[in-house]
N, CA, C and O of each residue as an XYZ file, in Angstrom:
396
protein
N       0.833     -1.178      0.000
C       0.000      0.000      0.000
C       0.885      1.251      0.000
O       1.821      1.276      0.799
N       0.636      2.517     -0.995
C       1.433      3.668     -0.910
C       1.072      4.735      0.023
O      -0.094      5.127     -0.041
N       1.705      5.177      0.718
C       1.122      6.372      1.535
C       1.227      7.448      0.626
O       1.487      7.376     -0.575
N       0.935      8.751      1.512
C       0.676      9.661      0.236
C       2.536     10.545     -0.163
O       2.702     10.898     -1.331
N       3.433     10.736      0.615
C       4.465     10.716     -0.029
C       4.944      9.965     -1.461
O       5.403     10.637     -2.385
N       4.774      8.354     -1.560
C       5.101      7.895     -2.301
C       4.166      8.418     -3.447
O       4.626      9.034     -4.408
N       2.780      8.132     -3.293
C       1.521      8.531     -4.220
C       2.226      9.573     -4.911
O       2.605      9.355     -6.062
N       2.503     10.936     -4.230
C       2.880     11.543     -5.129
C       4.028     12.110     -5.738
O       4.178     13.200     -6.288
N       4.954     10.995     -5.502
C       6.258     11.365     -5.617
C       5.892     10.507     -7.493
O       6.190     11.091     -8.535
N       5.321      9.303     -7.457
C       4.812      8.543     -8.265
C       3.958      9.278     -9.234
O       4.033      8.964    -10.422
N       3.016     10.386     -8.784
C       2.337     11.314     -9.748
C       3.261     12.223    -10.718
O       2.958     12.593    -11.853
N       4.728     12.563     -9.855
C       5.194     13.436    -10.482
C       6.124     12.633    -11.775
O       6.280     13.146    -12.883
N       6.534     11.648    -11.479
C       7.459     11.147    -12.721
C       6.135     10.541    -13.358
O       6.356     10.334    -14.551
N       5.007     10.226    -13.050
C       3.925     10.164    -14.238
C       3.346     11.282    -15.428
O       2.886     11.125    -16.559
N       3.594     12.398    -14.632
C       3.282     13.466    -15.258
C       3.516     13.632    -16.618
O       2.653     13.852    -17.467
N       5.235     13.471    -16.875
C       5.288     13.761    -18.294
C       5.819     12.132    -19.087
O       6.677     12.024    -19.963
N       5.202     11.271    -18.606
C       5.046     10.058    -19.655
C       3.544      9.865    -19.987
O       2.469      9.709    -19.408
N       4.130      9.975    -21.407
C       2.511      9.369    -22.552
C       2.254      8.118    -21.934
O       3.011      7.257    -21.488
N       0.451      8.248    -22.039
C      -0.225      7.099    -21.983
C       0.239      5.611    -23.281
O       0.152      5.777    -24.497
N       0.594      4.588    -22.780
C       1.207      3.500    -23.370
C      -0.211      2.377    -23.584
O       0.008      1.248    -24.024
N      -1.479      2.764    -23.270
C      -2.532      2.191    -23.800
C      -3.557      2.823    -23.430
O      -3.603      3.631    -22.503
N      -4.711      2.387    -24.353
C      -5.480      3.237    -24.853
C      -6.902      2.088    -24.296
O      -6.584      0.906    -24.171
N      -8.181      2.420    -24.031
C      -9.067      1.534    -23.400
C     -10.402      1.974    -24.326
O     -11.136      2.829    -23.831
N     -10.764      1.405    -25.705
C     -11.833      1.970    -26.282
C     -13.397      1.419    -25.765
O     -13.757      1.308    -24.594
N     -14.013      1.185    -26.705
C     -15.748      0.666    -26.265
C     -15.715     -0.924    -25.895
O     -16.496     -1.616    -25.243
N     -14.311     -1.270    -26.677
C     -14.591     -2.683    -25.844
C     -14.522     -3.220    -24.433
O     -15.030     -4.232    -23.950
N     -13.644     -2.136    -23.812
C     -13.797     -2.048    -22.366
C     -12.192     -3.379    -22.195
O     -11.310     -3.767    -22.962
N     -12.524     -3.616    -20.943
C     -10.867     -4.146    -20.174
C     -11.358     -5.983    -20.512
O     -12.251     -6.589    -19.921
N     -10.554     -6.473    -21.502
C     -10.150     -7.513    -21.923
C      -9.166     -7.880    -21.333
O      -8.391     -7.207    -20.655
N      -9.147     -9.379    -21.653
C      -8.048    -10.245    -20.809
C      -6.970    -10.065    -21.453
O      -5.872    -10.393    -21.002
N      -7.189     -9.398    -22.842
C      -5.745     -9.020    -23.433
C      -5.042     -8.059    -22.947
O      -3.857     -7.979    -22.623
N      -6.176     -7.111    -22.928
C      -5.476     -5.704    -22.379
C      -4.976     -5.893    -20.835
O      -4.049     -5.252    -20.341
N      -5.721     -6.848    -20.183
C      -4.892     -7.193    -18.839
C      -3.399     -7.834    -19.104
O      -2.388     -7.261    -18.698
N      -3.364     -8.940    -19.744
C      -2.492     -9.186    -19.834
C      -0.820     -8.316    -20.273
O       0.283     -8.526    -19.768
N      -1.176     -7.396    -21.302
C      -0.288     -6.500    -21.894
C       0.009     -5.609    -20.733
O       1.151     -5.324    -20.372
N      -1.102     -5.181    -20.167
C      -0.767     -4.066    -18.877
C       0.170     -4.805    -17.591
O       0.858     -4.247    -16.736
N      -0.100     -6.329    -17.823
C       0.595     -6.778    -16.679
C       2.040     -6.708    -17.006
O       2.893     -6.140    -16.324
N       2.259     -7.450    -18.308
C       3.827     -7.325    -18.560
C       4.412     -6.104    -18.962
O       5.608     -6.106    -19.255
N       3.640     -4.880    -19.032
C       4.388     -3.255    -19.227
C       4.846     -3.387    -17.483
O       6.001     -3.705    -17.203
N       3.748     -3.089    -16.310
C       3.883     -2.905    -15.089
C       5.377     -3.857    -14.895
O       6.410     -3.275    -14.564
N       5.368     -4.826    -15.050
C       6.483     -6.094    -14.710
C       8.190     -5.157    -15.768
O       9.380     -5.192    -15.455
N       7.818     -4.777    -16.427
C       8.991     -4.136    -17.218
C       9.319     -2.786    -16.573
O      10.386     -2.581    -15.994
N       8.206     -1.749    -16.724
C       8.164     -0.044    -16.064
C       7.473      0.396    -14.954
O       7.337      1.587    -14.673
N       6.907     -0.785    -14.134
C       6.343     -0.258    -12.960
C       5.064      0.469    -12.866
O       4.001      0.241    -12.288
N       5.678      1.787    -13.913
C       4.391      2.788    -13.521
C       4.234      2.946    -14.956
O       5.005      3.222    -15.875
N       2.631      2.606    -14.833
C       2.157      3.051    -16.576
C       0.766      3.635    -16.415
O      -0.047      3.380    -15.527
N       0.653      4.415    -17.377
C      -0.168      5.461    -17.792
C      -1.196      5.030    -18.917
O      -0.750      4.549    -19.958
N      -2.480      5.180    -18.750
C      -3.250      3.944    -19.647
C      -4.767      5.516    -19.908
O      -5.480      5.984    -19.021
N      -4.752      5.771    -20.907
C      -5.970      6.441    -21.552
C      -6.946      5.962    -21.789
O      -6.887      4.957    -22.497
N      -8.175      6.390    -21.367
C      -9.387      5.542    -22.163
C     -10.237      6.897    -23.034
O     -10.358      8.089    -22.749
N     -10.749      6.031    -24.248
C     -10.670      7.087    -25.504
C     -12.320      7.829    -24.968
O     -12.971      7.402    -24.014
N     -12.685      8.880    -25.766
C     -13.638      9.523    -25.458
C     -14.894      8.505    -26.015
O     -15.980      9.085    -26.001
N     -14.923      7.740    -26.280
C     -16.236      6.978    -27.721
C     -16.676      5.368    -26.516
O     -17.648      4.626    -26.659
N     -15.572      5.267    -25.415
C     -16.234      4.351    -24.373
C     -17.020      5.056    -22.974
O     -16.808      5.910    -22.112
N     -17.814      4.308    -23.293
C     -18.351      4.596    -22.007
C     -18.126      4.503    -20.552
O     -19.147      4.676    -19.887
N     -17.184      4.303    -19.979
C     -16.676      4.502    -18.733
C     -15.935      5.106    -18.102
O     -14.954      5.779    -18.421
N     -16.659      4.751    -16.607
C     -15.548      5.800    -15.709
C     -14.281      5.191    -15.516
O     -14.004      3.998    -15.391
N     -13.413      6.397    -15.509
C     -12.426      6.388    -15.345
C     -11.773      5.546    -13.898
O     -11.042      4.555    -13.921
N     -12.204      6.162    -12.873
C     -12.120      5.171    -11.586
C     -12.497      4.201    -11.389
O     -11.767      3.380    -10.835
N     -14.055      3.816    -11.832
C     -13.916      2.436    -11.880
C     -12.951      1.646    -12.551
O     -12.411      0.657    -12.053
N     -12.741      2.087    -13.678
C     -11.760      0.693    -14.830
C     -10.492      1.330    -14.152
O      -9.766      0.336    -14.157
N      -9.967      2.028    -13.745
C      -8.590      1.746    -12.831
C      -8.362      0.364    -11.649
O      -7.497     -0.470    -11.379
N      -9.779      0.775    -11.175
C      -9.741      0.223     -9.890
C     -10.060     -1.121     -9.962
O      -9.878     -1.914     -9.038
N     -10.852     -1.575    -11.769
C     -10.487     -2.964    -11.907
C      -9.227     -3.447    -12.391
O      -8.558     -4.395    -11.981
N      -9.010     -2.644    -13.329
C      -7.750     -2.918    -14.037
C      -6.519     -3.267    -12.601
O      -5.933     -4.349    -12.654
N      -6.265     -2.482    -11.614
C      -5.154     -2.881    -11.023
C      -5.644     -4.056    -10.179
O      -4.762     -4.770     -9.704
N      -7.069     -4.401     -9.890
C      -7.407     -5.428     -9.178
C      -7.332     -6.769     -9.864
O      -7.370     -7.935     -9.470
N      -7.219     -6.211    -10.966
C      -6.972     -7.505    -11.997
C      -5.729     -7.600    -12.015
O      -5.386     -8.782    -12.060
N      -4.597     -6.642    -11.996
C      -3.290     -6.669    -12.342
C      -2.505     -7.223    -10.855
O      -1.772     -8.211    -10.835
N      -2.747     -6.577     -9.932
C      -2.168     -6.622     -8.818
C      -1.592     -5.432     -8.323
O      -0.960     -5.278     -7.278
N      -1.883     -4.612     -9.189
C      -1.085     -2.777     -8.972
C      -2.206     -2.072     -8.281
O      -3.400     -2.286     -8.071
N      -1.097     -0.901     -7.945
C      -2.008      0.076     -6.663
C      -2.204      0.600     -7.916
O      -1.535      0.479     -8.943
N      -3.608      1.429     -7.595
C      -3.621      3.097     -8.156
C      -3.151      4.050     -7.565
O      -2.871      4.244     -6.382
N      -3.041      4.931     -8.897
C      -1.996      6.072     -8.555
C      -2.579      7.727     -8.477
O      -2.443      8.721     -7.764
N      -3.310      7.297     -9.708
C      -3.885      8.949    -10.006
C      -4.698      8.427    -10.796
O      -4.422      7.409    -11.429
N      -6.179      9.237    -10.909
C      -7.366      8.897    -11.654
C      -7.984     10.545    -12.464
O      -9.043     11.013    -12.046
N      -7.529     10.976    -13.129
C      -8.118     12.435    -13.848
C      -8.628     12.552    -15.176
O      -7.928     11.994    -16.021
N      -9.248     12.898    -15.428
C     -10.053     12.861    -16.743
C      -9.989     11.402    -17.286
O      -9.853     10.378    -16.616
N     -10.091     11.494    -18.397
C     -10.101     10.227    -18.970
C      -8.162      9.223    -19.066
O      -7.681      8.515    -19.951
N      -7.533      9.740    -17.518
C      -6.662      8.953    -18.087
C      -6.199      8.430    -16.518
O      -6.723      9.047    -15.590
N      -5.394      7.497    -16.227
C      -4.908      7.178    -14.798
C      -3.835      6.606    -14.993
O      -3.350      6.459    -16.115
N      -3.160      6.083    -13.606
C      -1.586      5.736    -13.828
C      -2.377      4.806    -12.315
O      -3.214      4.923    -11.421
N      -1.292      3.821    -12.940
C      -0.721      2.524    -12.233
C       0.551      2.212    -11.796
O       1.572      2.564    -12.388
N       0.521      1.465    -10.625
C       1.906      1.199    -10.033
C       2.350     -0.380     -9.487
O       1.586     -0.650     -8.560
N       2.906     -1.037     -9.628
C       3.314     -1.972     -9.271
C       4.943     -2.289     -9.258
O       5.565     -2.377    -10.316
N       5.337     -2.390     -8.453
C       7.042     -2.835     -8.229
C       6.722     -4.297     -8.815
O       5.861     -5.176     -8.778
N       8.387     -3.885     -9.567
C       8.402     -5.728    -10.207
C       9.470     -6.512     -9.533
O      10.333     -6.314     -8.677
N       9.125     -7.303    -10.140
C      10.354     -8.571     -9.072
C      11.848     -8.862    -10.153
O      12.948     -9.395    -10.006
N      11.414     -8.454    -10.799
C      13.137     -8.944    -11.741
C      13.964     -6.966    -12.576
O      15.062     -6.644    -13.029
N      12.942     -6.397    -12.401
C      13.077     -5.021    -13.337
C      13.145     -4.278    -12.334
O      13.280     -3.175    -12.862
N      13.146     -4.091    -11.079
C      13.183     -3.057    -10.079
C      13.998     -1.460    -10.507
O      15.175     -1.122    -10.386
N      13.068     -0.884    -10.918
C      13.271      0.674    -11.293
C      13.008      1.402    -10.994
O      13.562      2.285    -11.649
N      12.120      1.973     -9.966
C      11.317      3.209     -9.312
C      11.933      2.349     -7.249
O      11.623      1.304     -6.678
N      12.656      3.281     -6.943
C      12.596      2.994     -5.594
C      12.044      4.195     -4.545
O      12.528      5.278     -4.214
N      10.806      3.491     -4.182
C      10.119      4.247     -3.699
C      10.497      5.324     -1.992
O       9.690      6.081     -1.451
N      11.534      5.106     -1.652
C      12.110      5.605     -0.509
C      12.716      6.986     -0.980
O      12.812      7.907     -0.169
N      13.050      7.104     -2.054
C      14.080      8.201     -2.718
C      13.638      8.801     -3.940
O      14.452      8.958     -4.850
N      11.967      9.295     -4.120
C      11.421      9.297     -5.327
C      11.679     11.434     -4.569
O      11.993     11.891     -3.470
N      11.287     12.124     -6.042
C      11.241     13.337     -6.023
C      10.229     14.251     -5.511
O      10.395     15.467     -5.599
């Protein structure tokens, strides 16, 4: 679980990385889980858009998407949110010493 130091130490190096997937009308597939799992397992923190033409909220499909993934949420704003999960072989974001 992140407290809010980490939360937003995690918001700020999210800030200026592009969203690396996109969530249209078909909504959260086992594909798109899957792909989101092995980005998180590679970069930790990823940034996932959902397009204007689906119908959902934004917080909810975070809050499945990482329940499906195993990642915290990070940030939920307009149509876009960021995810976090530490990986076990790629360890890149150490959360004690973030900005």
């Amino acid at each position: 679980m992140l407290n809010g130091k980490q939360r937003a130490g995690l918001r700020r190096l999210a800030n200026t990385t592009p969203p690396i997937f996109q969530i249209g009308k078909g909504g959260i597939s086992d594909n798109l889980v899957s792909q989101v799992d092995g980005a998180l397992e590679t970069r930790e923190l990823v940034k996932i858009a959902i397009l204007r033409t689906a119908q959902l909220d934004t917080r909810e499909t975070c809050d499945e998407l990482a329940r499906r993934t195993g990642a915290e949420p990070v940030q939920a704003i307009g149509k876009r949110f960021v995810l976090y999960r530490e990986s076990a072989e790629n360890k890149r974001i150490n959360l004690n010493n973030l900005p």
